[in-house]
C-alpha positions in Angstrom: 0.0 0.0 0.0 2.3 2.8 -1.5 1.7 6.6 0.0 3.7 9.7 -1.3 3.6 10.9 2.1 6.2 12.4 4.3 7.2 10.8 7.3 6.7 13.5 9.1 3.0 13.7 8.2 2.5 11.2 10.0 4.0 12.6 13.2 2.1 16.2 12.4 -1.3 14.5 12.0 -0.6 12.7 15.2 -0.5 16.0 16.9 -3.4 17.6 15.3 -6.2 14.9 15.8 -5.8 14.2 19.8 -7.1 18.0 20.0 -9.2 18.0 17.3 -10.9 14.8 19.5 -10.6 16.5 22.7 -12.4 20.1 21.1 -15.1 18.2 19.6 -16.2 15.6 23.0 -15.7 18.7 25.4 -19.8 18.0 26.2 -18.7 14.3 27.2 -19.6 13.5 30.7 -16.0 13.9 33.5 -16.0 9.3 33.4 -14.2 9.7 30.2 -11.0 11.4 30.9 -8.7 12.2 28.6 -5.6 10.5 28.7 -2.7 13.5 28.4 -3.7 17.0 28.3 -1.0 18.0 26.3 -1.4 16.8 22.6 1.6 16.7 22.0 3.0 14.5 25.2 2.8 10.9 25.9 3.6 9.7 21.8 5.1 6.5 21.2 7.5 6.5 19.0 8.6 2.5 17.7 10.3 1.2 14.5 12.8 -0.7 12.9 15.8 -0.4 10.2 18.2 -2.5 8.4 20.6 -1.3 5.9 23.5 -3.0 4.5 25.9 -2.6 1.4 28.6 -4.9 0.4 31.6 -5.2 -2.4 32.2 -8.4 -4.6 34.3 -9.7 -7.0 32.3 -7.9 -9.4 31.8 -4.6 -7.7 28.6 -3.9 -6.1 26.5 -6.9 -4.6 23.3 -5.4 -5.3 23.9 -5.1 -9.0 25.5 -8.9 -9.2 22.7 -10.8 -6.4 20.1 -8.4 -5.8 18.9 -7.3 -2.3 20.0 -11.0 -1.2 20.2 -14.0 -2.1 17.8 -16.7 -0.7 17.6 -15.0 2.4 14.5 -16.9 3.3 16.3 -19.8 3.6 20.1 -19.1 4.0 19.4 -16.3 7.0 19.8 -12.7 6.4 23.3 -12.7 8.2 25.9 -10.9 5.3 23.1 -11.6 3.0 21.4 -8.0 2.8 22.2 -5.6 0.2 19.4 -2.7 0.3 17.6 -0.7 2.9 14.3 -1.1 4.9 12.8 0.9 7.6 9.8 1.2 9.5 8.7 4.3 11.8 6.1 4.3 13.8 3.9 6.5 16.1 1.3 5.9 18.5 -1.0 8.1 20.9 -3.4 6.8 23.5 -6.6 9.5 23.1 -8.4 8.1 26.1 -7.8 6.2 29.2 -11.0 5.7 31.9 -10.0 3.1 34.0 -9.1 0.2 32.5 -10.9 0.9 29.3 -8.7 3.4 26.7 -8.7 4.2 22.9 -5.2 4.1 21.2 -4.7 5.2 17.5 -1.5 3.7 15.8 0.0 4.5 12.5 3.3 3.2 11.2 5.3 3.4 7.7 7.5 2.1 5.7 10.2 2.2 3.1 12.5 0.7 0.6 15.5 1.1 -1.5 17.1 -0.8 -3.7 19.8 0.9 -4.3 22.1 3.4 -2.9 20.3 6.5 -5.4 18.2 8.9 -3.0 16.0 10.8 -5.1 12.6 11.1 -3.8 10.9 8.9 -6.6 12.7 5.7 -6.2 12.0 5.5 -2.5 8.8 4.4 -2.4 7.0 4.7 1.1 3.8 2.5 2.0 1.6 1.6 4.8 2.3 -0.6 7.8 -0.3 0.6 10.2 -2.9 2.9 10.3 -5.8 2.0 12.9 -7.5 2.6 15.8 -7.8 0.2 18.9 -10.7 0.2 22.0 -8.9 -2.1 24.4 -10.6 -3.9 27.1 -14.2 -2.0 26.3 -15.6 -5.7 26.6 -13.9 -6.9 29.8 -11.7 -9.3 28.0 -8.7 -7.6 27.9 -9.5 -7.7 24.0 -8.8 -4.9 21.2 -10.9 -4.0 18.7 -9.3 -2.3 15.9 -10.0 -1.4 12.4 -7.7 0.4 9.8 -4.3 -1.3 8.0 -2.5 -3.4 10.5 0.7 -5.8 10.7 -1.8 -8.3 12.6 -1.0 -11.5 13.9 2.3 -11.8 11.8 4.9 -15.1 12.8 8.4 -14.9 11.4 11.9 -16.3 11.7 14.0 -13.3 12.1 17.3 -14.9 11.4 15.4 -15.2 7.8 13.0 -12.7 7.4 10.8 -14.7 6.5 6.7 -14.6 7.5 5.1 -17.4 7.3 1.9 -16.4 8.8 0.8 -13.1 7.5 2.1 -9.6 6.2 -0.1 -6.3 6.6 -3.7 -6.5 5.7 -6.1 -4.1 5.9 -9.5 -5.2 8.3 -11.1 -5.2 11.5 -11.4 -7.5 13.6 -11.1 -8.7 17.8 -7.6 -9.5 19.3 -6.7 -11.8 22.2 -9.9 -11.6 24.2 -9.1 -13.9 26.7 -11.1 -17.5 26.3 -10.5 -20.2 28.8 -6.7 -20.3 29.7 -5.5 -18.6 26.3 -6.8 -15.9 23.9 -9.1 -15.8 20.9 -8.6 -13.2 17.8 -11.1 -13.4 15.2 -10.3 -10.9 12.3 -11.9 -9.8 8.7 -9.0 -9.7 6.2 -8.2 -8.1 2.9 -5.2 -8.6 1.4 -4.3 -6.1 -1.6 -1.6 -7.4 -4.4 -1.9 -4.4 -6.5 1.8 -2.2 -5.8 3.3 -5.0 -3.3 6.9 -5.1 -3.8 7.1 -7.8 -1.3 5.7 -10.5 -4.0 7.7 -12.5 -5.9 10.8 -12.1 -3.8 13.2 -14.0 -2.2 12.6 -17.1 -1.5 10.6 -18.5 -4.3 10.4 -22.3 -5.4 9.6 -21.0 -9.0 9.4 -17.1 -10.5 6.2 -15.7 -9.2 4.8 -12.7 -11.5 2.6 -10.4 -9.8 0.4 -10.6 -12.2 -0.8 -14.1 -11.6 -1.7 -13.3 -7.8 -5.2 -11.8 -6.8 -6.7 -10.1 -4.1 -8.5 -12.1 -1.2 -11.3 -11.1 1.3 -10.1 -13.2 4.5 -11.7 -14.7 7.2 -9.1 -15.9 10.5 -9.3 -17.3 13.5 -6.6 -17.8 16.2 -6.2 -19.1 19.6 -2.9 -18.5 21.4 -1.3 -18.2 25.0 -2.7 -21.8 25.5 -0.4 -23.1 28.5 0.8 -26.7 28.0 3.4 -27.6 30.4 6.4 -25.7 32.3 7.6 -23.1 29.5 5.3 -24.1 26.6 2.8 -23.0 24.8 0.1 -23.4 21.9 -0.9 -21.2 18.8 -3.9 -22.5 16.5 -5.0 -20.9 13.3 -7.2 -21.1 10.7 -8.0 -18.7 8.1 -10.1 -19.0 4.4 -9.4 -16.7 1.4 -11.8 -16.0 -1.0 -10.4 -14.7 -4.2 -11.1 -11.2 -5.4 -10.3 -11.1 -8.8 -10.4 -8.0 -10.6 -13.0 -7.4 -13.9 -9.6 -7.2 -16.1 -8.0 -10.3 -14.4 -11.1 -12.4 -15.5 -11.3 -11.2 -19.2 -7.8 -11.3 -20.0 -7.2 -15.0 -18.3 -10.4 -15.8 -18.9 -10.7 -18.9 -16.3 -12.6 -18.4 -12.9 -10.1 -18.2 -9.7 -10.0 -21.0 -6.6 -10.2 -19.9 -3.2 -7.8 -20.9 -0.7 -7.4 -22.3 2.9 -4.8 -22.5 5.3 -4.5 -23.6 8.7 -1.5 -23.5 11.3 -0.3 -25.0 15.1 2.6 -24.0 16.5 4.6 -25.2 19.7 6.5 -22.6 21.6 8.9 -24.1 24.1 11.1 -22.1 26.7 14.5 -23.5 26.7 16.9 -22.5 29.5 16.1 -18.8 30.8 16.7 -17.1 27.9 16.0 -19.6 24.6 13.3 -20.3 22.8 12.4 -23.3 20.1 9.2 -23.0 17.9 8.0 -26.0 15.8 5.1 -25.0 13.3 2.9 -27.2 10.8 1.0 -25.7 8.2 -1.7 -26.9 5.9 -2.4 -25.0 2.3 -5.5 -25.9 0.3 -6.3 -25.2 -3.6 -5.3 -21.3 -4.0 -3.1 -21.5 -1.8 -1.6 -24.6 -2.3 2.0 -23.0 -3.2 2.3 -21.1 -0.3 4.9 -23.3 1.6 7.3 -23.8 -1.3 6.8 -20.4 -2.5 7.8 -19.0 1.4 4.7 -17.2 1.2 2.9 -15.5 4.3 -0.3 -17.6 4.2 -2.2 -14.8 3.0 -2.1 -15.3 -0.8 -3.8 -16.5 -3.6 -2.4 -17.9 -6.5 -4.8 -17.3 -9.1 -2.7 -19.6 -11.7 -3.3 -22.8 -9.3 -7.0 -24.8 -10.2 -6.3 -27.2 -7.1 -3.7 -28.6 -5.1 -2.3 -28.8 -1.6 0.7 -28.4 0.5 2.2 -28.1 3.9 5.0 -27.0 5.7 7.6 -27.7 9.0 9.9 -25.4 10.5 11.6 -25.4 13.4 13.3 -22.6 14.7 14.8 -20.6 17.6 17.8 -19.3 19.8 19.2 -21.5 22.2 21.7 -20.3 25.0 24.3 -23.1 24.8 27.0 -21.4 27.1 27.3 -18.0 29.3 28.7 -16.7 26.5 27.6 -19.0 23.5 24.0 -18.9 21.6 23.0 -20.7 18.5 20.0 -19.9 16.4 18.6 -22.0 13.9 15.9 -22.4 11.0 14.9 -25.7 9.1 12.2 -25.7 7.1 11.0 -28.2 4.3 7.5 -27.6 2.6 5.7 -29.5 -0.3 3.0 -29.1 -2.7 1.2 -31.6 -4.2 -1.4 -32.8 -7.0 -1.2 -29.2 -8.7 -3.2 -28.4 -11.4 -3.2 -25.2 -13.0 -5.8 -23.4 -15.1 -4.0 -23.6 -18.2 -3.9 -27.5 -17.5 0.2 -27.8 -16.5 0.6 -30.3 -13.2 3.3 -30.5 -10.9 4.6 -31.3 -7.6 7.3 -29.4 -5.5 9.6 -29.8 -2.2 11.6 -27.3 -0.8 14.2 -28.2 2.2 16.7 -25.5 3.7 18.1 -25.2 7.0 20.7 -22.5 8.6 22.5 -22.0 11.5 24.3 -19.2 13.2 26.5 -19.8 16.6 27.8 -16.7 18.6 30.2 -15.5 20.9 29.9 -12.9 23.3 33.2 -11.1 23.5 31.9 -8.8 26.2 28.5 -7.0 26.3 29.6 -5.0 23.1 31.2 -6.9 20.6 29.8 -10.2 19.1 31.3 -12.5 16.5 29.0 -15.0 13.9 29.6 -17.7 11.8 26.3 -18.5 10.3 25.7 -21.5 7.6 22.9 -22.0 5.4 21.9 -24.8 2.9 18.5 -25.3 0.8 17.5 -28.0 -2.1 14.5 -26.9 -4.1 12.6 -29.9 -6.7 10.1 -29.9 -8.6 8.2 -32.2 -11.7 6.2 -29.7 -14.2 4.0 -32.2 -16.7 6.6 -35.0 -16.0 9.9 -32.8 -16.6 11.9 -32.8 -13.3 13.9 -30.2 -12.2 16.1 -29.6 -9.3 18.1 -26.8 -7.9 20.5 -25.8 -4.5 22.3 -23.1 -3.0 24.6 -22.3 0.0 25.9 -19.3 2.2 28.8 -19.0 4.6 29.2 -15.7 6.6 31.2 -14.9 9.3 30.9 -11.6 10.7 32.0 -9.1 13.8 29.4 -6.6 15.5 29.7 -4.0 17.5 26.3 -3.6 19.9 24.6 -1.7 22.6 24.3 -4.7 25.1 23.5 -8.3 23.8 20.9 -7.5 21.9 20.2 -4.7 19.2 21.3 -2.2 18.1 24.1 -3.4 15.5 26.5 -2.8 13.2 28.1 -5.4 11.6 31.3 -6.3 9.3 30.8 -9.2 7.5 32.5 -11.5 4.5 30.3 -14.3 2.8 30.7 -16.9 0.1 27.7 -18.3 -1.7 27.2 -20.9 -4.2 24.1 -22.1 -6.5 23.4 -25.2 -8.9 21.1 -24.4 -11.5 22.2 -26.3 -14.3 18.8 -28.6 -14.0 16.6 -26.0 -13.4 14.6 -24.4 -15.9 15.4 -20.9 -15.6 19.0 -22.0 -17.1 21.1 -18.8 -16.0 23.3 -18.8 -12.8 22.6 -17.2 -9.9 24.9 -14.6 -9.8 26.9 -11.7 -11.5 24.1 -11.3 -14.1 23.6 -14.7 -15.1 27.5 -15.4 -15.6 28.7 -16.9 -12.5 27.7 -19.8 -9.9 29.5 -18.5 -6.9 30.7 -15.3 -5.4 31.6 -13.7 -2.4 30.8 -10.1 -0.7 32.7 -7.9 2.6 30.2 -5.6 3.4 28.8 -3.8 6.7 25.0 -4.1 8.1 23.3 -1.9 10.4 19.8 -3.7 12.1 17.7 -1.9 15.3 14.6 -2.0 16.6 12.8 0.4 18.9 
């Protein structure tokens, strides 16, 4: 969702309103008070930003890989050549006892490149909504507006596997038995999303074959199981939202899609964490798992079909001073049939690993691995295809966690001769390997 806004709009309008409000509910009755009498105190201000920028044997790595390569799969460590960014601000307008109304807005932006000029940065949506918490008792939110809701990654990978932003409504973690309920009404817009098609993918996906989706999802989460474990249960149904031209121009109808999700989150240690996560994908969204999708996408080339995912991923403390973080993930798709009557299968397997050491509460050093096999039959033909990454990499930090900047060198390698895309991976299509030294900045706040 692209805007050709300012960021500081967003901070201006934030200002504004929380008076405007106040002005215009001066006859409320004295129950209602307002939360800060000063518009312009109590704003929260959250984000996040990455940049990095590297050198290869070719000059610069974004001209010879891209923003990364396979980061979904390999990890992100020495493996990012752009800029991303997300600022946020947030306000609470009222607060009468335990009831309040917060408004949130967020945005983001890319680049590419290292070029600056105002029209290749283009700047979108990540929130823009407004939340009544607990107005039913259930320590609930009701929101409505554009929202990063209910998203699941691996950071190491940056990879979401259950949902990007959508724009909906909807009720969040109203507490239900020993865990929490969200129910949520779900549109997920293609038209403008750079995200589609990227990293990640099992075959080339043109943005043109996706479609829109009105979504329906369900989650229950927080559900205790043992000492340090707990459960996460989703569901959610897509029904396709083709546009007028879509349907001329392809001139098919378009399948709607299901997927469904449970996830085991286990404490490990004091400080570690372990997540194991199966997913089912149904008909239009039968590619999500070996495409690296987010679960809330429609194919609209896919007629029928299925597929499902593990991953298992996490950071475990294995020493005072030594932590290792991992992702493994292998998905599969099955019995597809498309609308122009092609039928395949797919599997994609991948798995990286990073180990650190603590040098002191300031500097860090990585060595982080990664491995993935992609294969897949298209009317009979088989195809296969694999890549690696080795990184090692020194950072300099603010305590053990973010901020970071990093120094990094990485080596990666592809096989693509039975593929059929036939070009290599890298250096424009002339080379199989390369390397990269580069430096990478990540926070949030």
């Amino acid at each position: 969702m692209k805007i050709k806004l300012l960021p500081l709009a967003v901070s201006v309008g934030l200002s504004v309103l929380p008076s405007v409000v106040f002005a215009s509910e001066a006859a409320e009755p004295a129950s209602k008070s307002v939360a800060f009498t000063d518009p312009l105190s109590g704003i929260d201000f959250f984000g996040y930003f990455r940049s990095g920028i590297a050198g290869g044997e070719s000059g610069s790595m974004n001209e010879a890989v891209g923003g990364s390569f396979q980061k979904n799969k390999l990890g992100r460590l020495g493996n990012e050549f752009d800029t991303y960014a997300e600022i946020g601000f947030g306000k609470e307008l009222y607060n009468a006892g335990s009831q309040s109304v917060y408004i949130q807005t967020m945005i983001n932006m890319y680049d590419g490149d290292s070029n600056s000029n105002n029209g290749d940065n283009p700047f979108g949506w990540e929130n823009l909504n407004m939340q009544f918490r607990n107005f039913m008792g259930f320590d609930e939110t009701t929101w409505v507006g554009i929202r990063q809701y209910n998203k699941y990654s691996i950071d190491a990978n940056d990879y979401f596997f259950w949902n990007k932003t959508n724009v909906g409504g909807g009720i969040e973690k109203m507490s239900v038995g020993q865990g929490k309920l969200s129910i949520a009404a779900l549109h997920r817009d293609i038209e403008e999303d750079n995200s589609m098609g990227a990293d990640g993918d099992l075959d080339s996906v043109d943005i043109d074959d996706l479609v829109d989706s009105n979504q329906l999802e369900l989650m229950y989460d927080s559900q205790p199981l043992w000492r340090g474990a707990s459960l996460v249960v989703g569901y959610k149904y897509l029904n396709a939202d083709a546009s007028d031209e879509q349907i001329q121009h392809n001139n098919h109808d378009y399948s709607d899609g299901q997927t469904a999700m449970v996830m085991l989150q286990q404490q490990v240690f004091e400080k570690g964490i372990n997540n194991t996560v199966v997913q089912y994908y149904a008909d239009g969204s039968a590619l999500q798992g070996v495409t690296f999708g987010a679960a809330d996408t429609l194919n609209g080339t896919v007629k029928s079909g299925n597929g499902w995912a593990m991953r298992n991923y996490g950071v475990i403390p294995l020493a005072e001073d030594w932590d290792l973080s991992h992702a493994i993930n292998y998905a599969a798709a099955n019995d597809i049939e498309r609308w122009d009557g092609k039928k395949g299968d797919g599997t994609t397997v991948s798995a990286s690993a990073k180990v650190t050491y603590h040098w002191s509460d300031y500097t860090r050093t990585y060595v982080e691995l990664g491995y993935f096999d992609d294969e897949k039959t298209v009317d009979g033909t088989n195809y296969e295809r694999s890549g690696s990454k080795y990184t090692v990499a020194q950072a300099l930090s603010f305590g053990r966690d973010k901020p970071e900047l990093r120094l990094f060198a990485s080596y990666f390698d592809s096989s693509t001769d039975n593929w059929d895309d036939t070009g290599n991976a890298f250096e424009n299509g002339h080379s199989s390997d390369t390397w990269a030294v580069g430096l990478q900045a990540n926070v949030f706040w």
